[in-house]
C-alpha positions, 0 to 999 in steps of 0.5 A: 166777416164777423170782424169786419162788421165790428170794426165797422160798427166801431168805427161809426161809434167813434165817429159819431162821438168825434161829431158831438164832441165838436158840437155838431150834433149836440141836442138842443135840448142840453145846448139850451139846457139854463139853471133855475136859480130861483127854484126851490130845493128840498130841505133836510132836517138838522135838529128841529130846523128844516135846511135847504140845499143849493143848486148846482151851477148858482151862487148860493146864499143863506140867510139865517134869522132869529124870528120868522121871516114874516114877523113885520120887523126885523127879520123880514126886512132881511128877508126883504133884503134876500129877495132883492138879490135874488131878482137883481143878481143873476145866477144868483139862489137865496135860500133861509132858515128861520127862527134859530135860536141863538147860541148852539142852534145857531153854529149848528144850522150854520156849519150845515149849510157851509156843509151843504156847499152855500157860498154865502152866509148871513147871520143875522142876530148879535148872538149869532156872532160867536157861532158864526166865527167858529164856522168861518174858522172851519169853512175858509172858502165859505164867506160868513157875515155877521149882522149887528156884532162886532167881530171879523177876522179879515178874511172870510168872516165880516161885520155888517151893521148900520147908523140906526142911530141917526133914524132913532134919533129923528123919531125922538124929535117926532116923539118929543114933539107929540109929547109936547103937543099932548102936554105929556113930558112922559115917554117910553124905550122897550129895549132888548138885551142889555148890548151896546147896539141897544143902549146906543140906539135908546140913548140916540132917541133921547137926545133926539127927543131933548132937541123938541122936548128938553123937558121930557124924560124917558123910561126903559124896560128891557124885554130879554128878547128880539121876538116874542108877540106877547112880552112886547105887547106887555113891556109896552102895556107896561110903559103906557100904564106908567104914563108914558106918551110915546113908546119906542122899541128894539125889538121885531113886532109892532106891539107899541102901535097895537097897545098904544091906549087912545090919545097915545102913540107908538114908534115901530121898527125895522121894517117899512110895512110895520107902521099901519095903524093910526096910533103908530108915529112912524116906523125906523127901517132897514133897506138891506138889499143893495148893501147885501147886493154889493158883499154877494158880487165881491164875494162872486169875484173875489174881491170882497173881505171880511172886515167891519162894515158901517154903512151911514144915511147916505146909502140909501139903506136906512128909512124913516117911514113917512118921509122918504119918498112916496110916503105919506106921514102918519096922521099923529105927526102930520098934525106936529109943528111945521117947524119941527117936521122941517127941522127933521126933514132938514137932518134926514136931507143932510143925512142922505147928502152924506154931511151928517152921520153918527158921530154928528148925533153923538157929539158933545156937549151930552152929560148922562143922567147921573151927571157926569159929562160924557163928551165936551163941547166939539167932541164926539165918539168914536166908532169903538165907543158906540160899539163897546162896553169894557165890560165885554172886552172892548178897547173903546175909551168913553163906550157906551155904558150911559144913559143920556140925562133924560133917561129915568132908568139905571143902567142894567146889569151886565 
């Protein structure tokens, strides 16, 4: 009898596994059951940085930032970027670290979270490329994008950078025209680090600002960092003190606007929501998130691969606050020659139309301010050329170790 009982019982419990393997008794709760892909996660400590982790059953981004991803530049125009494909991209998570140090901090934040099962992973300062590279070497099925270098094996570690050069050069027409109407030929440039990315997108400036103030002359001070509130407020002070009417910048916070004395203007940068005071000119931004769209899909589907991407104005992801649309210009360049806002908002037509790009804004006749011609009537540089020094072991011809003819300042020290 006791074996009859228990063949019964086995005979129901098989029976009943048969049943909800064909799905005909399966709770609802696990037929419904959807992943959360925007929920957060919990984070580990890796040195002094807090990494998160992926969910199980998305596509998992990183993102990885020099400054805090609230700074009013750089890194929150990524972050901005990073939302954006987060809510545009189905079963698609995002997460970031923030402000990692260049250098070892960096490859050690990064190959934690190739460790950690990201799909995934934007870098995105220029010291963060040779970290980035050891890690895609280590982690082939981990796609790694570099922001703002220049290196990419064709594989699964690539190069993403665009044409800021054509925005800089619009703000030194508007820069150039101020000065004229202020009756001040004297303006300024608050560089970075001494890279080509920052000597390209100064020198772009100048020869924008030679085309409404052929007379002005620009001064340089170099900073040696991308965020840092209180230098950038001083490396701006600096250059208002010396007498310069407008003040440009690469680096991350609004500081030329914050210290532009009364009467005098600031040009902010990288993120559209920067340009608030009304001694700010305009703001040069970035709008990463349909480009960073297009790498997560063809990273999903496998078609995407790690070579050198340059996007130009006609992506849509490069801004000049004021004359994009839905934008009001600022009240220091409302008041600037109808003919020379029409001439910018002309270019950044043909610019968005795809029929002017960077090697427009770098084509000859320019002669650097040591008088030597760095490109002929007709000729225009080469990609190469505005990527490279030599001196860093590029196989560019002219490179870009100049400065335009109106530029005061030397060259820096490599």
């Amino acid at each position: 009898m006791k074996k009859k009982i228990i063949m019964f019982v086995c005979f129901l419990l098989i029976l009943s596994i048969g049943l909800v393997g064909c799905g005909e008794t399966a709770p609802e709760e696990e037929e419904g059951t959807e992943v959360d892909c925007r929920a957060e996660t919990t984070a580990e400590s890796v040195g002094s940085y807090q990494v998160p982790a992926p969910i199980e059953g998305c596509y998992n981004v990183a993102f990885v930032y020099v400054g805090p991803h609230d700074d009013g530049g750089w890194s929150q125009s990524h972050d901005v970027g990073r939302l954006y494909v987060e809510e545009n991209l189905e079963g698609v998570h995002t997460a970031y670290v923030e402000n990692v140090a260049e250098g070892a901090d960096s490859e050690q934040v990064t190959r934690s979270l190739a460790r950690k099962g990201f799909d995934v992973i934007f870098t995105t300062s220029f010291g963060f490329m040779d970290s980035s590279e050891i890690v895609a070497n280590e982690f082939p099925d981990v796609d790694i994008i570099h922001v703002s270098g220049y290196k990419a094996n064709g594989e699964n570690f690539g190069n993403l950078m665009g044409a800021m050069e054509n925005i800089k050069y619009l703000a030194g027409m508007l820069a150039g025209s101020r000065a004229m109407m202020d009756g001040n030929p004297k303006l300024g440039y608050m560089a970075t680090f001494p890279i080509p990315e920052e000597l390209r997108l100064g020198n772009a400036f100048a020869l924008g600002v030679e085309e409404t103030c052929p007379e002005c002359t620009i001064d340089v001070r170099f900073i040696n960092t991308w965020h840092d509130p209180i230098l950038e407020q001083e490396g701006a002070e600096s250059l208002f003190s010396a007498g310069a009417q407008v003040v440009m910048t690469g680096a991350d916070t609004p500081a030329p606007a914050i210290a532009a004395p009364e009467g005098k203007w600031g040009i902010t940068y990288d993120y559209y929501g920067n340009c608030t005071l009304d001694t700010c000119l305009t703001s040069m931004y970035w709008n990463w998130g349909p480009e960073y769209a297009k790498i997560v899909e063809g990273s999903r589907e496998g078609t995407w691969k790690g070579g050198w991407q340059y996007f130009d104005g006609d992506t849509g992801a490069l801004g000049l606050y004021g004359f994009m649309e839905g934008e009001e210009l600022m009240p220091g360049v409302a008041e600037l020659p109808e003919e020379d806002l029409q001439m910018v908002r002309d270019i950044l037509d043909q610019m968005l139309a795809g029929e002017f790009t960077r090697f427009d804004v770098f084509s000859g006749p320019i002669v650097d301010n040591q008088g030597n011609v760095i490109l002929e009537e007709g000729e225009s540089l080469e990609q190469l050329d505005l990527d490279g020094f030599k001196e860093f072991g590029s196989e560019c011809e002219t490179c870009m170790y100049w400065w335009n003819e109106n530029i005061t300042a030397e060259l820096p020290d490599l």
